[in-house]
KEVEXPA-482096 format. One line per field, with one value per residue (C-alpha): residue number from 1; residue in one letter; chain; x, y, z. Coordinates in steps of 0.001 Angstrom, whole numbers, plus 524288, in hexadecimal, padded with zeros to 5 digits. Example, Ala and Ser with C-alpha at 12.3 -4.5 7.8 and 13.67 -1.06 7.14 Angstrom:
# residues 2
resi = c(1 2)
resn = c(A S)
chain = c(A A)
c1 = c(8300C 83566)
c2 = c(7EE6C 7FBDC)
c3 = c(81E78 81BE4)
***
This chain:
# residues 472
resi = c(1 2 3 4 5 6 7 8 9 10 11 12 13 14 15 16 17 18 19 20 21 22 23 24 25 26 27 28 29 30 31 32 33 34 35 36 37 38 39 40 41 42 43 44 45 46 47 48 49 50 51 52 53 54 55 56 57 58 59 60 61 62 63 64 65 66 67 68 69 70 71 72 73 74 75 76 77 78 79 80 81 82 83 84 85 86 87 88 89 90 91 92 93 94 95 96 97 98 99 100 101 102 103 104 105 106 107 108 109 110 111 112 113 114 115 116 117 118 119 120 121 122 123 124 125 126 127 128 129 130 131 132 133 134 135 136 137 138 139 140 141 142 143 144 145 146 147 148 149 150 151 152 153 154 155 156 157 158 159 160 161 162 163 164 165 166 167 168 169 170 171 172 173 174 175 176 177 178 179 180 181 182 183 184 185 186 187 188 189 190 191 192 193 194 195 196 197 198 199 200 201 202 203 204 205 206 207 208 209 210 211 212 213 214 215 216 217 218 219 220 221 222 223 224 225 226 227 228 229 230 231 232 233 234 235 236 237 238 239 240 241 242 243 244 245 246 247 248 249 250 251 252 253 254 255 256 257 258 259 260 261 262 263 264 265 266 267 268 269 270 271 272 273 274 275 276 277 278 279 280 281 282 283 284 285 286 287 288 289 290 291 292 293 294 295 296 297 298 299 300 301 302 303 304 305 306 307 308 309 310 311 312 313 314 315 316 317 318 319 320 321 322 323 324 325 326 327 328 329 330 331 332 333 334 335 336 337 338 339 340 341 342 343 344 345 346 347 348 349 350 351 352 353 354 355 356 357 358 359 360 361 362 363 364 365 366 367 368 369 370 371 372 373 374 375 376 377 378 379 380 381 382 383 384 385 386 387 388 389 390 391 392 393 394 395 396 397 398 399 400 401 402 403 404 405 406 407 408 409 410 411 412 413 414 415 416 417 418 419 420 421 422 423 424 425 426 427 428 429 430 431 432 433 434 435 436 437 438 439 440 441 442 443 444 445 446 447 448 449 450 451 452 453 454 455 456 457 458 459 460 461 462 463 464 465 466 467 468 469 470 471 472)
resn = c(X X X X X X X X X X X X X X X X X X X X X X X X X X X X X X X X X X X X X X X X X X X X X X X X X X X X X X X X X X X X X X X X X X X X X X X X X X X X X X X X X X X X X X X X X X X X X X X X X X X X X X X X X X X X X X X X X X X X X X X X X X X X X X X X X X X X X X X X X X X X X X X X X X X X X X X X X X X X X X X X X X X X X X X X X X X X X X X X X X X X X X X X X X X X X X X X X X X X X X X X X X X X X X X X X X X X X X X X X X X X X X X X X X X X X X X X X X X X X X X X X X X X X X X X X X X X X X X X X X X X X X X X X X X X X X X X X X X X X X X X X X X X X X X X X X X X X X X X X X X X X X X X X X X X X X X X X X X X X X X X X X X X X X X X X X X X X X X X X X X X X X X X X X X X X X X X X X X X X X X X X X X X X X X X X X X X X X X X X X X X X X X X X X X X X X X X X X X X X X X X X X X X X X X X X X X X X X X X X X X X X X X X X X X X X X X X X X X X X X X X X X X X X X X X X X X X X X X X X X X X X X X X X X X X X X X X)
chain = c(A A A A A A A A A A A A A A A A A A A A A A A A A A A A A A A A A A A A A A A A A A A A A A A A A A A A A A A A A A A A A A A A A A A A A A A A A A A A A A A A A A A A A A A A A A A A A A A A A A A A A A A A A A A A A A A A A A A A A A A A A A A A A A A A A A A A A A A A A A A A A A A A A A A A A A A A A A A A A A A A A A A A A A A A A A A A A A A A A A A A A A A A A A A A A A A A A A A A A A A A A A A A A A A A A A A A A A A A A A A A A A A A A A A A A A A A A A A A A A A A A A A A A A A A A A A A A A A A A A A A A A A A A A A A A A A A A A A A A A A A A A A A A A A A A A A A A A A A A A A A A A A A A A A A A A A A A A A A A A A A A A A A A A A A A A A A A A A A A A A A A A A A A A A A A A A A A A A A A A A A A A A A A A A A A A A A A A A A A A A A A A A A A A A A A A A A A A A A A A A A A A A A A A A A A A A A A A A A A A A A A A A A A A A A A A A A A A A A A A A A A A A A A A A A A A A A A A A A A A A A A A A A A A A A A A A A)
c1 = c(80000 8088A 8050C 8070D 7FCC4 7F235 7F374 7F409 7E96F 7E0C5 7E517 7DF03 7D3AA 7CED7 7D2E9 7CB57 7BE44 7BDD2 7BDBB 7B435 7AB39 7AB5D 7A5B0 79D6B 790B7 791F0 79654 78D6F 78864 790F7 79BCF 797B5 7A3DC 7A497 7A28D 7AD02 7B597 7B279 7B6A7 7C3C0 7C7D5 7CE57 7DA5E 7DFA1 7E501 7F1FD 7FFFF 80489 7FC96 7FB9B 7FA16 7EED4 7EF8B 7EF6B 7E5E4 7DC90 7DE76 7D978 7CE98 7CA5A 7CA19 7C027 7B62D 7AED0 7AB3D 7A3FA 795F0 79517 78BB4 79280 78CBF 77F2D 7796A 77A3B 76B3E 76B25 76D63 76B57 77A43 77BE4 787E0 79213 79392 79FC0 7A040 79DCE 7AA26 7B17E 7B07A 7B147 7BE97 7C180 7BC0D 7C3A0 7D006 7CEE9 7CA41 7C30C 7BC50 7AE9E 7AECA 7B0F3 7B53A 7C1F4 7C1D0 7BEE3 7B8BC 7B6D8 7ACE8 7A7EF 7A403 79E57 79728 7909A 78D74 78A7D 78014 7796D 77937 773D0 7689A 7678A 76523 75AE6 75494 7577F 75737 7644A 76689 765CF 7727B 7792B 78462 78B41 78BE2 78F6A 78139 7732F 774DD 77D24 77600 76940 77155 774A8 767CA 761B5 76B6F 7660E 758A3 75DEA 763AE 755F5 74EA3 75758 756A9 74791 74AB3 752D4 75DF8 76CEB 76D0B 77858 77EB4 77787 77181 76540 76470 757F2 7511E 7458E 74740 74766 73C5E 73E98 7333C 733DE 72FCC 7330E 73B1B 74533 75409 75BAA 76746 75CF2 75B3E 76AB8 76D97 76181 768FB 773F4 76F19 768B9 75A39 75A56 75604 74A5E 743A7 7404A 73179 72D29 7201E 71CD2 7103D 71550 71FA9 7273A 72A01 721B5 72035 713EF 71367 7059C 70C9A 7188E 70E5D 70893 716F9 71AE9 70E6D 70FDF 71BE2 71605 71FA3 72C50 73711 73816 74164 73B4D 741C8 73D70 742DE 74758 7494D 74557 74FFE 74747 73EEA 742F9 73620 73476 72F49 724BB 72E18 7263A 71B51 726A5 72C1E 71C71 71CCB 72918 72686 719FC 71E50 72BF6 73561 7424C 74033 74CC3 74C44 755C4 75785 76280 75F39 75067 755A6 759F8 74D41 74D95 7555A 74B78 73F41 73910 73A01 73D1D 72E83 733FC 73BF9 73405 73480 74173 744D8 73F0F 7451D 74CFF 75804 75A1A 7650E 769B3 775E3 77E5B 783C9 775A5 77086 77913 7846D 78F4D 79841 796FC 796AF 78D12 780DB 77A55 77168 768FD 76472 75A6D 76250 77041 772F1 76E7F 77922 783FE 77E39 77C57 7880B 79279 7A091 7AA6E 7B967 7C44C 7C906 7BBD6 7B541 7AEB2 79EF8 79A2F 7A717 7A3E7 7A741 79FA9 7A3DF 79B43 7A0E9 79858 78AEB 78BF7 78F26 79AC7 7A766 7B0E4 7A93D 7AF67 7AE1F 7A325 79DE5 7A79D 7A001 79404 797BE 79E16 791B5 787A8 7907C 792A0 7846B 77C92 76C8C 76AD4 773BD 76E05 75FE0 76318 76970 75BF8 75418 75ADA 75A0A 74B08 749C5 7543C 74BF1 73D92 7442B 7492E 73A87 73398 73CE5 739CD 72BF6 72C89 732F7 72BD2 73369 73600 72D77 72E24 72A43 72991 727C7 73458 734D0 7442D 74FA4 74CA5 7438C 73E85 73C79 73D58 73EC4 730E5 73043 722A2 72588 72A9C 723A6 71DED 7237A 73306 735DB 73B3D 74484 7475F 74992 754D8 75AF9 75B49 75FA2 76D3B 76DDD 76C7A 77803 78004 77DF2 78125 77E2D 77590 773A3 7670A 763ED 75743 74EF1 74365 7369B 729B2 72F20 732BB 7418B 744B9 74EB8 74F9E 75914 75D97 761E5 769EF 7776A 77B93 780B7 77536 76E29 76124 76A65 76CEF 75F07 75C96 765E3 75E4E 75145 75A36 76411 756AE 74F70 75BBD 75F06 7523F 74F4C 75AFC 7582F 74ADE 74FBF 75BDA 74D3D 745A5)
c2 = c(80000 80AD5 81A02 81BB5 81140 81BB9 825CD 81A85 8117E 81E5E 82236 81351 813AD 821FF 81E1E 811A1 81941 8233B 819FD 8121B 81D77 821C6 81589 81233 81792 80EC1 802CF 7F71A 7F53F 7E8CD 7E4A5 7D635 7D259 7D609 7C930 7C358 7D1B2 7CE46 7C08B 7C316 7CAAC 7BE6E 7BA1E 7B968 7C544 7C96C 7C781 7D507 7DF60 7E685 7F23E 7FC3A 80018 7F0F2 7ED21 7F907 7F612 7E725 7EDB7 7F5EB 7EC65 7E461 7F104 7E96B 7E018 7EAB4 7ECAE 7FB31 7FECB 80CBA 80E0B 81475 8063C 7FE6A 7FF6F 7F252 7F5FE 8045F 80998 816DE 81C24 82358 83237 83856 84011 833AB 82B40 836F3 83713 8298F 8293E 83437 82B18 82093 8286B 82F7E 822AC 82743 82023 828FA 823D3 82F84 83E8D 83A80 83049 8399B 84816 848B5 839F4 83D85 84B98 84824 83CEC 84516 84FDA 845F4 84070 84D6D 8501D 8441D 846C8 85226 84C24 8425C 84DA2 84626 84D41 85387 84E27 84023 83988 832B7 829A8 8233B 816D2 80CF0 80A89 808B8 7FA68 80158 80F02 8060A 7FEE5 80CFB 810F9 80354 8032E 81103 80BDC 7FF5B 80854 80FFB 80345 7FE6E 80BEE 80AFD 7FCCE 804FD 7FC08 80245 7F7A7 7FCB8 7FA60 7EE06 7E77B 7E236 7D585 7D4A3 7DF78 7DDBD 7DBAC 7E7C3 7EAE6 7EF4C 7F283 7F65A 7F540 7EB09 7F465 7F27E 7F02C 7E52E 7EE79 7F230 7E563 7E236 7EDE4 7E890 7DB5C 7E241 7E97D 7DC68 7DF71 7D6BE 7D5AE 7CE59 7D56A 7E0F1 7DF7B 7E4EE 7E90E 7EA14 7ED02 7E615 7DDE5 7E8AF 7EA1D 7F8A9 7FD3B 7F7DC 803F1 7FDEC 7F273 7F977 80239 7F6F2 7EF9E 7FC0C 7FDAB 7F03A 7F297 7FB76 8067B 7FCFC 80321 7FD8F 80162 804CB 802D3 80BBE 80C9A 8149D 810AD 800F3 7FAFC 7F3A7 80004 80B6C 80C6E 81189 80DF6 8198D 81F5D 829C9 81FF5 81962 82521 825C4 819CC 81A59 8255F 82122 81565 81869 81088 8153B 817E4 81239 81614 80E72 81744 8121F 8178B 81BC6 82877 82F21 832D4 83C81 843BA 84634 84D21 84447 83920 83E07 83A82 82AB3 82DCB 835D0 83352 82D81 83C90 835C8 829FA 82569 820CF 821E4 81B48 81B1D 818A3 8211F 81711 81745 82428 82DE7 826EF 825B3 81846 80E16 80D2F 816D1 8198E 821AC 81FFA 82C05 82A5F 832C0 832E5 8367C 83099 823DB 81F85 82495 81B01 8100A 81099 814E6 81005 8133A 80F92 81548 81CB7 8206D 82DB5 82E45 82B9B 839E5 83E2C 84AC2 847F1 83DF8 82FA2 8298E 81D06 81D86 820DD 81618 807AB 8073E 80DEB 80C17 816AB 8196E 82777 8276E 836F4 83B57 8340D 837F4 8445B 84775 84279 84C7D 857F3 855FA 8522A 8571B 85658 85A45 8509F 84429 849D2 849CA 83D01 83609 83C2C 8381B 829EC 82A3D 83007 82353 81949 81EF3 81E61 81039 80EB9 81226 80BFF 80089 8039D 8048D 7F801 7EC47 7E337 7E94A 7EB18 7F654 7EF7A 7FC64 80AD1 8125E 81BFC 81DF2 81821 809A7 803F9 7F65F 7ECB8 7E223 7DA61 7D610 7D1E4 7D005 7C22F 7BE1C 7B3D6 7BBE3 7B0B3 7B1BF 7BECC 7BEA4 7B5FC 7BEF2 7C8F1 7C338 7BDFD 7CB22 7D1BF 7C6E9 7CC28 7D8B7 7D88D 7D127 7DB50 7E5AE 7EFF1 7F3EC 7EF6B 7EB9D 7E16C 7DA68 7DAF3 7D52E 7DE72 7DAD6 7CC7A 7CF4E 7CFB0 7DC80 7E70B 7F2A5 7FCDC 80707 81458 8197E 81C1B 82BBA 824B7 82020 8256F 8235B 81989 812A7 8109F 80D25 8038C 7FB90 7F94C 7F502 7ECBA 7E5D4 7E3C7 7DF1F 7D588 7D0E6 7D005 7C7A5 7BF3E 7BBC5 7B7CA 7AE18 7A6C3 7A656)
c3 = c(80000 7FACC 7FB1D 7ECF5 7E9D0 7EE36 7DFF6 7D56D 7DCE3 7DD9A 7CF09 7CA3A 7D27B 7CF6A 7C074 7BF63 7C72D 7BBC2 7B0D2 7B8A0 7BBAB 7AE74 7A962 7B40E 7AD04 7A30F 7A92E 7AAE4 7B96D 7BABD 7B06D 7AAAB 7B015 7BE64 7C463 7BE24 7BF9F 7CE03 7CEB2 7C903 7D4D8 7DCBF 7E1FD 7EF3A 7F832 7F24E 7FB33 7F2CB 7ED0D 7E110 7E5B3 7E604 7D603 7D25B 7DC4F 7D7C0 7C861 7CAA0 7CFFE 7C7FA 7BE4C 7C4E3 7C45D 7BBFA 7C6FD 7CEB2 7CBD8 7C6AA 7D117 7CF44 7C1BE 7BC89 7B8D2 7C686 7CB6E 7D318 7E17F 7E602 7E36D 7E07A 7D84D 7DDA9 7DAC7 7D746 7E3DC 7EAC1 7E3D0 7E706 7F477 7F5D2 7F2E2 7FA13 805BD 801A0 80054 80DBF 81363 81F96 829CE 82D10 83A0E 84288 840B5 84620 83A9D 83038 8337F 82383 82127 82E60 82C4A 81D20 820FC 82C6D 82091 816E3 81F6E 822BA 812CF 81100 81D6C 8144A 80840 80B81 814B0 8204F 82DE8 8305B 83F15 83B9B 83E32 83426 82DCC 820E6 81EC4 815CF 80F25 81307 818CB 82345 8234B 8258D 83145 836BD 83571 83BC2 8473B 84B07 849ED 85329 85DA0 85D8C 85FB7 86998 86FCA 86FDC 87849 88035 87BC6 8768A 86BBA 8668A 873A5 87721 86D09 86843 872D7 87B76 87060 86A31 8597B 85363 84AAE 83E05 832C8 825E0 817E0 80EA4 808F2 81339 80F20 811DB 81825 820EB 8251E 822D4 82EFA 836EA 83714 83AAB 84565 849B5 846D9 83CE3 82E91 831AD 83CB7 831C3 8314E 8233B 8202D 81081 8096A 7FD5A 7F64C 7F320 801DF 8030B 8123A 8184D 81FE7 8275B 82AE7 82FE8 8376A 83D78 8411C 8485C 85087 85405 858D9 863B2 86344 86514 85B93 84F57 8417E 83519 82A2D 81ECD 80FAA 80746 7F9D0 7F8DF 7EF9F 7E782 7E2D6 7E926 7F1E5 7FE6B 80BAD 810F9 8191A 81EFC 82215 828AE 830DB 83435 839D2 841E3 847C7 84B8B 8507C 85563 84CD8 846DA 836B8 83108 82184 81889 80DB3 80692 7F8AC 7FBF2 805BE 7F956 7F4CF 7FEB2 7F60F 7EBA2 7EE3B 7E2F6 7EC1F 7F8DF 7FC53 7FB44 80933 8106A 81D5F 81E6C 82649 8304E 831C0 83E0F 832FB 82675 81C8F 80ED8 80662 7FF32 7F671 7EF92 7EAD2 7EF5D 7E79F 7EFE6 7F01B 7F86F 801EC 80A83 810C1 81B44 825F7 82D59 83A3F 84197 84E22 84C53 85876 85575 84D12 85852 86004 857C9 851CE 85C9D 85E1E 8674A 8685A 86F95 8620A 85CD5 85E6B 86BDA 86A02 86E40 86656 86078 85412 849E4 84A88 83F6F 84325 84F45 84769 83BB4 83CE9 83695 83DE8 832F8 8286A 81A16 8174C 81018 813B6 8098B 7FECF 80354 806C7 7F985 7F1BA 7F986 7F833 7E8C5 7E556 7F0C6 7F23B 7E3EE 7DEE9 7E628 7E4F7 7D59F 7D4EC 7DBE7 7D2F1 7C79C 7CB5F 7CEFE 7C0B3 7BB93 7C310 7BBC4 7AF53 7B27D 7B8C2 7AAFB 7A2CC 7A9EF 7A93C 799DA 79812 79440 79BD0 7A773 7B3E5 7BF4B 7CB75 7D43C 7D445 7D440 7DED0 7DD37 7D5FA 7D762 7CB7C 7CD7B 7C1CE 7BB33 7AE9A 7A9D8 79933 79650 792E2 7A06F 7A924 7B644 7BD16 7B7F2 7B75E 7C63E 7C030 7B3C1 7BAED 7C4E8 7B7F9 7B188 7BEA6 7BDB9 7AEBB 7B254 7BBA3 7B3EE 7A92D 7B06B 7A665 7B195 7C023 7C2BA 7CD0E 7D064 7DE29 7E1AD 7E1AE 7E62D 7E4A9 7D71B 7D072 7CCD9 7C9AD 7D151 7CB67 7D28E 7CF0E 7D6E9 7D225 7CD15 7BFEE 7BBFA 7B002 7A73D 79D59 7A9C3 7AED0 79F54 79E5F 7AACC 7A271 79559 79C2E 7A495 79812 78F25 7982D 79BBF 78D2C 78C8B 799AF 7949D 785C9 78E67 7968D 78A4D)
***
């Protein structure tokens, strides 16, 4: 590991990331050769390295073995692009290399994620004296938010679970929609409520709120405190639960409002949709990521909390060479679950101060107008289906030819999802809906144009022209 390494190793990397960049519109979602790109990386740990310009070369030419999730054509999970102010300052963060732990740590993460946070309370019109931190996505921004909810309850019990546990406690209750996520339940396990105590309550197949039925579980409950889960954004269509209806009813009945807005929050940004979230202002917590819609890499996330103080107490640690708890100063490392924290405020500080409320409010609306143009070009097309309204950026369909047996096209579908990916021309992959196989794509990413949301109906229909000609 040699000093002068650090110019050439920096000279290849920012080389190759131009002429990748500068392609990346065009590229196919996934190369047709990745997998076996992928494979060829084996071989056992070397006694003597190459050093750092050898060891980077070989890697970047196995690029082709990443999915270009990066690119204006990936549409099968919910992952945003990543803007140029974002890249920036990620390897700014990677060059400085700070630990946002503490102010003693780093004074510059620590200040900008504290900042970052109240721009972000301020773009979502979120109350300004909520407390706050960053994360690494929603699955631990939903565990942040959850564990504040779990200290609540145990408060209510007038038990420190943080301090002593769950043992001799009643189960926690937990109620929500169908619409719930599975990181939701992922962080309940975690905290050890459990995936399986969540008690859902749906009007339909879909998964819709039963918001009678949720009435009904709470009074039953007879004022004992309970977690309601509410949702932002449901991954298979965009929909959301009533969140208002929800606040309504834990007010009323006393239970902490936790909303998982991973993608959904962002609606808040546009008054053309803003009505989707209302309500979540009155939430207990609140999370979302920042790898999805506002475009920044992986990984990151946030979660908002009502009570500031509820994450210093959840989340405290002490050590002989750690800031003192009531130290004066932040430690973030006390407020978040993890204690060793990359310095992701820079990206996400860097990304609001170049684009600011304008910039994100215009990038959400040009997606909702990208997902109605993929929504009547589906529409128009003779062998396609919409299975849902499209109340954001997520359009549900799927594959239907005229001539197609009711009865197989669950099965035509899954095969054209496998072609689809193998294709990679674009990245479309297939969920169930209302017990139906479908594909969900979902726009998302600042790259993405009308050619791109285009190319999804052509590249469906071509190669479900050709997967029904192969079984005839």
């Amino acid at each position: 590991m040699k000093r002068d390494e650090v110019g050439p190793a920096l000279e290849l990397a920012a080389r190759e990331a131009r002429r990748y960049l500068a392609t990346l519109d065009e590229r196919p979602a996934r190369s047709a050769d990745s997998d076996d790109v992928a494979a060829g990386f084996t071989g056992s740990l070397p006694e003597r390295g190459d050093g750092a310009v050898r060891a980077l070369a070989e890697l970047v030419e196995g690029i082709d073995a990443g999915v270009h999730s990066a690119g204006p054509r990936f549409f099968h999970w919910v992952i945003g692009g990543v803007t140029p102010a974002a890249l920036g300052a990620d390897w700014l963060a990677s060059t400085l290399d700070q630990n946002a732990a503490a102010w003693d740590a780093s004074p510059l993460a620590t200040r900008l994620e504290l900042l970052s946070l109240d721009w972000l309370k301020d773009l979502f019109a979120l109350p300004a004296d909520w407390g706050g931190i960053v994360t690494t996505g929603a699955t631990m921004a939903n565990l942040v938010g959850l564990t504040a909810a779990r200290r609540w309850w145990g408060e209510k019990h007038g038990v420190d679970v943080d301090d002593e546990g769950l043992a001799g406690l009643p189960s926690i209750p937990v109620l929500s929609s169908g619409y719930i996520h599975p990181s939701a339940r992922k962080a309940l396990a975690v905290l050890g409520i459990g995936r399986g105590t969540v008690r859902t309550f749906s009007r339909d197949a879909a998964g819709r709120l039963d918001a009678e039925a949720l009435e009904q579980a709470l009074s039953e409950l007879g004022g004992a405190p309970a977690i309601v889960v509410a949702n932002a954004g449901e991954v298979n269509t965009g929909d959301f639960d009533p969140i208002a209806r929800m606040a309504d009813l834990a007010e009323e009945h006393g239970a902490w409002l936790h909303v998982d807005g991973a993608f959904g929050l962002f609606a808040r940004v546009s008054p053309r949709i803003a009505h989707l979230a209302e309500g979540v202002e009155r939430a207990h917590s609140v999370i979302a990521d920042a790898h999805k819609w506002l475009n920044v890499p992986y990984d990151c996330g946030f979660a908002f909390v009502r009570d500031p103080s509820a994450l210093d107490r959840a989340f405290r640690v002490e050590a002989d060479y750690l800031p003192p708890v009531d130290s004066p100063r932040p430690h973030l490392a006390g407020r978040g679950p993890e204690s060793s924290r990359r310095g992701r405020s820079l990206v996400l500080w860097a990304t609001l101060r170049a684009y600011g409320r304008q910039g994100y409010r215009e990038l959400v609306e040009r997606h909702l107008d990208l997902a109605q143009r993929l929504a009547r070009a589906v529409d128009e097309a003779p062998d396609l289906e919409r299975l849902a309204d499209v109340p954001l950026n997520i359009v549900c369909f799927r594959y239907r030819p005229t001539d197609a047996p009711q009865g197989e096209l669950d099965a035509l579908n899954a095969r054209l999802g496998e072609d689809l990916l193998t294709d990679g021309r674009v990245y479309v992959g297939t969920t169930r809906y209302e017990g139906r196989v479908a594909f969900r794509p979902a726009i998302v990413n600042w790259r993405t144009r009308e050619d791109d949301v285009d190319l999804v109906v052509e590249v469906v229909q071509e190669l479900g022209a050709r997967l029904l000609a192969r079984t005839n």
